[in-house]
MOPAC internal coordinates of N, CA, C and O (Angstrom, degrees):
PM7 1SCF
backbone

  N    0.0000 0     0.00 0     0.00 0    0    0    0
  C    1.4526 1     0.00 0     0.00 0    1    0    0
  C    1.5254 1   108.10 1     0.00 0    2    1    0
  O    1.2310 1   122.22 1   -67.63 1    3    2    1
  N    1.8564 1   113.36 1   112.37 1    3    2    1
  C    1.2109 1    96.56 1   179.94 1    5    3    2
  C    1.7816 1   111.81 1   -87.79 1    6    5    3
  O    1.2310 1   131.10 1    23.92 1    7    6    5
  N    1.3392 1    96.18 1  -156.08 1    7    6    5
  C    1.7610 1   101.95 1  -174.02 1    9    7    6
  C    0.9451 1   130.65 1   -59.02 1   10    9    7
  O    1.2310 1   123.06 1   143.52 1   11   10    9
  N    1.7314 1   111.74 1   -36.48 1   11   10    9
  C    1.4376 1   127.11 1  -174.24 1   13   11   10
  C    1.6132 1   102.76 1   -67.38 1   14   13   11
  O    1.2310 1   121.40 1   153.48 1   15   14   13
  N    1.7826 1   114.93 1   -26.52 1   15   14   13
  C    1.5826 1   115.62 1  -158.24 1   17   15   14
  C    1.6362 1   107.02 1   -70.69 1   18   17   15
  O    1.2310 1   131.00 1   152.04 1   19   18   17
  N    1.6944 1    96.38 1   -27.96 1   19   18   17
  C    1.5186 1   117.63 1  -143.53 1   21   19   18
  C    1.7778 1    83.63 1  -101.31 1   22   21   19
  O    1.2310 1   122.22 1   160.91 1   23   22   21
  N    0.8960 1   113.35 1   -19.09 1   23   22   21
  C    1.6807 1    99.24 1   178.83 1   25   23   22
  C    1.3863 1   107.59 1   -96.30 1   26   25   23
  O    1.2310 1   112.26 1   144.48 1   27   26   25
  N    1.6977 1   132.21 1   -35.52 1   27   26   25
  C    1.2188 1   150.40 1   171.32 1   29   27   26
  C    1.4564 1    91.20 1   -40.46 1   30   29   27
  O    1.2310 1   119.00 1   127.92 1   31   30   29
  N    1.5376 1   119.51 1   -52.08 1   31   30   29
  C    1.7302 1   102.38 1  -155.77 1   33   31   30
  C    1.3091 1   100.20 1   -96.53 1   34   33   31
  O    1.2310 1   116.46 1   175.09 1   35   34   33
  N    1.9343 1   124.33 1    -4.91 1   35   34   33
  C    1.4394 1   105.00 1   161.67 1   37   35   34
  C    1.2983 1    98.19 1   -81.79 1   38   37   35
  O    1.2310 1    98.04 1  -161.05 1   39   38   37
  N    1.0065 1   156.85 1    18.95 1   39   38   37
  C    1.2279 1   142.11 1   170.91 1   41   39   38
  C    1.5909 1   123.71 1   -81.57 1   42   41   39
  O    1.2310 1   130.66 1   127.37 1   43   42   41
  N    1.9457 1    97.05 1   -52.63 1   43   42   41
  C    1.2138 1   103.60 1   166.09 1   45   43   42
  C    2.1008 1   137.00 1   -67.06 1   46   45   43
  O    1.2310 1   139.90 1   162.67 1   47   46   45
  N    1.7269 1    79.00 1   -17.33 1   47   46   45
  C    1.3227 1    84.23 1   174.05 1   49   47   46
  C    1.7688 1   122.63 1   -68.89 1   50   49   47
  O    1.2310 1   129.32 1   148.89 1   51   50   49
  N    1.3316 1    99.65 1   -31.11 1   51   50   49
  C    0.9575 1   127.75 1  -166.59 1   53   51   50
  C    1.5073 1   102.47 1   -58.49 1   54   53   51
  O    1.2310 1   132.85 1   107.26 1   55   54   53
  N    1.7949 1    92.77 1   -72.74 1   55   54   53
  C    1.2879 1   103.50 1   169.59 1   57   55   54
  C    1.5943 1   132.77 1   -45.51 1   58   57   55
  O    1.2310 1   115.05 1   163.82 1   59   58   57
  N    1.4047 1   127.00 1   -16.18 1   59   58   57
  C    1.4356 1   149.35 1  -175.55 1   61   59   58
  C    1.4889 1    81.16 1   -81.36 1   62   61   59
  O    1.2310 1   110.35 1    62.69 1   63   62   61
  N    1.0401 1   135.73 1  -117.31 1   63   62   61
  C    1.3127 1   141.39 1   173.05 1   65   63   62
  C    1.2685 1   110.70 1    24.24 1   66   65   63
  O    1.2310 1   123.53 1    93.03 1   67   66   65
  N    1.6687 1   110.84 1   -86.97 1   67   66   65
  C    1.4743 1   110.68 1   163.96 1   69   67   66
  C    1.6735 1   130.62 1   -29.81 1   70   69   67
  O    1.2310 1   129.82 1   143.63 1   71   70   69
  N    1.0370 1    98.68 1   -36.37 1   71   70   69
  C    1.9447 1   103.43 1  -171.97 1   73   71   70
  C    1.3668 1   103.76 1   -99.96 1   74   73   71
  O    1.2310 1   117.59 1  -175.40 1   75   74   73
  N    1.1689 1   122.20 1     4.60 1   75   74   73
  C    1.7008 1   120.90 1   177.60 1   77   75   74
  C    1.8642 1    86.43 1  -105.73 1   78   77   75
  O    1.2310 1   120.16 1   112.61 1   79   78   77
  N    1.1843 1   117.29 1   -67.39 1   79   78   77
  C    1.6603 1   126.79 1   178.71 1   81   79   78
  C    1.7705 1    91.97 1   -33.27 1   82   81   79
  O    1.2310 1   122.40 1   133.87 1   83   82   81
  N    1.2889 1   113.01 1   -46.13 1   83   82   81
  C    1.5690 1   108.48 1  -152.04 1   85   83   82
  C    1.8615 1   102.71 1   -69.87 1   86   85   83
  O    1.2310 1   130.07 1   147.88 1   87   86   85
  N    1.9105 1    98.19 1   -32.12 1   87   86   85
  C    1.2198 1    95.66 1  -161.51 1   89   87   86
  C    1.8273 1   118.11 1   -85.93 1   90   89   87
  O    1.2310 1   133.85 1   150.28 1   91   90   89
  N    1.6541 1    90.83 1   -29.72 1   91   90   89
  C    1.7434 1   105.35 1   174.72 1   93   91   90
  C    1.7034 1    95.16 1   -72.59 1   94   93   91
  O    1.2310 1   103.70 1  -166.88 1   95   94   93
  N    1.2971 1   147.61 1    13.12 1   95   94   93
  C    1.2565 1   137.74 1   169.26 1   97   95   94
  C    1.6475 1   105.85 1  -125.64 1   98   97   95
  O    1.2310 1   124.17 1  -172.36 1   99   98   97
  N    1.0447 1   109.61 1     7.64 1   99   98   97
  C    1.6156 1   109.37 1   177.39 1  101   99   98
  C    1.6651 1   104.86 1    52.51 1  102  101   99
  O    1.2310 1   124.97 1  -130.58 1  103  102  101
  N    1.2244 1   108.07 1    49.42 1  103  102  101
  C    1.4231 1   112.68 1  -174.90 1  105  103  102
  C    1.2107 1   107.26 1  -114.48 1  106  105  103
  O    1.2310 1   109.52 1   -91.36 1  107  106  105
  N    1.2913 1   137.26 1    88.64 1  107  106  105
  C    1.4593 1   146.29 1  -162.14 1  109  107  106
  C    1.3635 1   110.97 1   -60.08 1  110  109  107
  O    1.2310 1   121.48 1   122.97 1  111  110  109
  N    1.7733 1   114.77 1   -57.03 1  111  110  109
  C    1.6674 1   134.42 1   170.98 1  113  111  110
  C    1.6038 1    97.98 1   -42.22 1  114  113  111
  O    1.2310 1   115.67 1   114.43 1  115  114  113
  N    1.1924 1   125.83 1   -65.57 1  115  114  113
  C    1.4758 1   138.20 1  -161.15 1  117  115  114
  C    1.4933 1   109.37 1   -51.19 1  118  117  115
  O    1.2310 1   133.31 1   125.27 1  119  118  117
  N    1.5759 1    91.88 1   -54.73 1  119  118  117
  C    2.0969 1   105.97 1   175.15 1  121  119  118
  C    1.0624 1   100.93 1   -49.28 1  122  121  119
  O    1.2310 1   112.76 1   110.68 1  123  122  121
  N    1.7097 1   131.28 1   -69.32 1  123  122  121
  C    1.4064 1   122.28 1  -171.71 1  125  123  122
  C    1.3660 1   112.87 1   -76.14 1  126  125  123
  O    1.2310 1   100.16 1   168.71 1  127  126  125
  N    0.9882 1   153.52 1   -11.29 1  127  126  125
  C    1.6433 1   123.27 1   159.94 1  129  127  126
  C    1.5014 1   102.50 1   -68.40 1  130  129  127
  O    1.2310 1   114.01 1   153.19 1  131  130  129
  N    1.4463 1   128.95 1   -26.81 1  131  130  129
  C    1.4443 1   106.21 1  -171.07 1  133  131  130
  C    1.8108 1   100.32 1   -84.98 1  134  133  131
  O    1.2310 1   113.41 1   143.67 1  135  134  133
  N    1.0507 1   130.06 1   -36.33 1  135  134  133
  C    1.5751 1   128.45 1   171.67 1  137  135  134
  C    1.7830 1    90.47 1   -45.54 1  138  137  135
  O    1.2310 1   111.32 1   119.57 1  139  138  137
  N    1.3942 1   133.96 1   -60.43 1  139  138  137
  C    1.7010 1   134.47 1  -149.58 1  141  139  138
  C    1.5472 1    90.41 1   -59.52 1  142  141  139
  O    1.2310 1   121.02 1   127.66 1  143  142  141
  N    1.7307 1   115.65 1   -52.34 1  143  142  141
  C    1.6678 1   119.54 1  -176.68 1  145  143  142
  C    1.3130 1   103.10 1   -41.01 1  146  145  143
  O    1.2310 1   115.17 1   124.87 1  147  146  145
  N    1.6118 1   126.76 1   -55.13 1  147  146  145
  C    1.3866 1   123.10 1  -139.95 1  149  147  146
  C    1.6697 1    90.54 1   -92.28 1  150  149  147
  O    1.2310 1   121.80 1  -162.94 1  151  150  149
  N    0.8960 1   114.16 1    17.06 1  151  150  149
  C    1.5520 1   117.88 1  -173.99 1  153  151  150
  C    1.9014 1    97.84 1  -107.21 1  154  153  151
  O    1.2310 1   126.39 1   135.89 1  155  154  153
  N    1.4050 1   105.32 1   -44.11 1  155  154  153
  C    1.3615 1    97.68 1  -158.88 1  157  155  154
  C    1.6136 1    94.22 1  -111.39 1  158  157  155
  O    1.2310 1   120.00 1  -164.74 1  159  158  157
  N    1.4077 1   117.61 1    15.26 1  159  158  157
  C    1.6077 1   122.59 1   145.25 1  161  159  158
  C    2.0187 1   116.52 1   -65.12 1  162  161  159
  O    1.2310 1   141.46 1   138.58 1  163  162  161
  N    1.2270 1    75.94 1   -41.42 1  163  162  161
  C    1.8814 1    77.13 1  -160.55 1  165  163  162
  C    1.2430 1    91.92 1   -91.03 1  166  165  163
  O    1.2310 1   104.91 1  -172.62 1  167  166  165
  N    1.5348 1   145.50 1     7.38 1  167  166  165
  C    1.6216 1   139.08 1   177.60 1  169  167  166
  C    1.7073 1    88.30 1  -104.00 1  170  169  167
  O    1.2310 1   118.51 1   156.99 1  171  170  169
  N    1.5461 1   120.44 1   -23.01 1  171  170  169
  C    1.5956 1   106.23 1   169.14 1  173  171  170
  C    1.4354 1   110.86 1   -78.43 1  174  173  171
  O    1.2310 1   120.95 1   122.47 1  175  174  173
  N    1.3878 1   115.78 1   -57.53 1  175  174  173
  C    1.7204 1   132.56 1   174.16 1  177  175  174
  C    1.5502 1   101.77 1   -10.97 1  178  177  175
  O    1.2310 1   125.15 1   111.73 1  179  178  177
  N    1.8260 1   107.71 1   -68.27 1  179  178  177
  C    2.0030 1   133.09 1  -179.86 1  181  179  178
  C    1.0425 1    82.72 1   -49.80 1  182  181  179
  O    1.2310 1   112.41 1    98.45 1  183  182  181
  N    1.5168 1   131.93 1   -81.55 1  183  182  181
  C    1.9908 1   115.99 1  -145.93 1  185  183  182
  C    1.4661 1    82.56 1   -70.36 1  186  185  183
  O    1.2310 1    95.47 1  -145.38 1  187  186  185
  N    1.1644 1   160.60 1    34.62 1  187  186  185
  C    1.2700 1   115.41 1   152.90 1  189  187  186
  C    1.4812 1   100.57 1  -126.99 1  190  189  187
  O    1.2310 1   119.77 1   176.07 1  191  190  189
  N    1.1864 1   118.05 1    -3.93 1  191  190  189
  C    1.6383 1   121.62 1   177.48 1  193  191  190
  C    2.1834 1    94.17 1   -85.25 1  194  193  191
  O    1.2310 1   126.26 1   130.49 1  195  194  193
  N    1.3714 1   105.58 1   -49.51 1  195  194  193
  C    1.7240 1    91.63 1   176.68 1  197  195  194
  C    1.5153 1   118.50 1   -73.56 1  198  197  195
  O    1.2310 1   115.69 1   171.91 1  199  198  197
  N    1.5382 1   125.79 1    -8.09 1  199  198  197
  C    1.6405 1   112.00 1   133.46 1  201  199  198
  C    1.1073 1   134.85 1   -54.79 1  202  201  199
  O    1.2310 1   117.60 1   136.55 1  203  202  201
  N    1.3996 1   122.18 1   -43.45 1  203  202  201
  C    1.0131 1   111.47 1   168.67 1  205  203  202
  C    1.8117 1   139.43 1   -62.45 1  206  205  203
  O    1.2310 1   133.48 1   151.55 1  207  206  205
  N    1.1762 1    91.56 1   -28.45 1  207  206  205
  C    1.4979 1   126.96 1   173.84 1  209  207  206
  C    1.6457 1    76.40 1   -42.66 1  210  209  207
  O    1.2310 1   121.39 1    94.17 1  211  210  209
  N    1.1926 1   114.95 1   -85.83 1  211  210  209
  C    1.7102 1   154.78 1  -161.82 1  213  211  210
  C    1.7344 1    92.99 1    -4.95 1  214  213  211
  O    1.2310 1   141.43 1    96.09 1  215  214  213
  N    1.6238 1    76.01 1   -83.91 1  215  214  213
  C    1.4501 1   106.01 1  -167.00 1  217  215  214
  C    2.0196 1   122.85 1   -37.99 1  218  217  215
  O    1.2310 1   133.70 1   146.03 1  219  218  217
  N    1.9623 1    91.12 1   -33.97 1  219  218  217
  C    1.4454 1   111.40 1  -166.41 1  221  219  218
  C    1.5256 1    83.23 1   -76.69 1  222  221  219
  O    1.2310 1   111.97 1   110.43 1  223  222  221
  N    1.1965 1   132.74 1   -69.57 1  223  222  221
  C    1.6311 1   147.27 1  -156.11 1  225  223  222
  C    2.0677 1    89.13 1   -47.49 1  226  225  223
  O    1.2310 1   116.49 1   134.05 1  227  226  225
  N    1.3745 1   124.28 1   -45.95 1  227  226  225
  C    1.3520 1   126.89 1  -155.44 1  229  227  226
  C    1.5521 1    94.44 1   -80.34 1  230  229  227
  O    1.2310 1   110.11 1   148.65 1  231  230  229
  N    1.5224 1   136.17 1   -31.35 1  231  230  229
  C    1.1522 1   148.14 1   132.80 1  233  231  230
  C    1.6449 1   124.93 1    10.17 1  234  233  231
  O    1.2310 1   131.16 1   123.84 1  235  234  233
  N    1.5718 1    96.08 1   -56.16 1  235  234  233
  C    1.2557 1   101.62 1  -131.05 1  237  235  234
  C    1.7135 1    89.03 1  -107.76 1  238  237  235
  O    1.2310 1   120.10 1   180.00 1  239  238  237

């Protein structure tokens, strides 16, 4: 798991957090930035899973 994978899924975690906090507080703003995190966790997670791809394919 490279860096981009390992920061992608603190991202989404992060973002989970936020949208559960957002939703047990009836905090609408709060829900969606943590839904936007868990969005732009797993678009880091992809670029860093098709590096890896990369690297294995340059391997071979």
């Amino acid at each position: 798991m490279g860096k981009d994978q390992v920061k992608g899924a603190a991202k989404q975690a992060e973002g989970k957090v936020k949208e559960v906090a957002g939703v047990a507080t009836d905090n609408r703003e709060l829900e969606a930035e943590g839904k936007a995190k868990q969005v732009e966790g797993k678009g880091q997670e992809m670029v860093g899973k098709a590096k890896d791809k990369l690297k294995d394919d340059d391997k071979d």
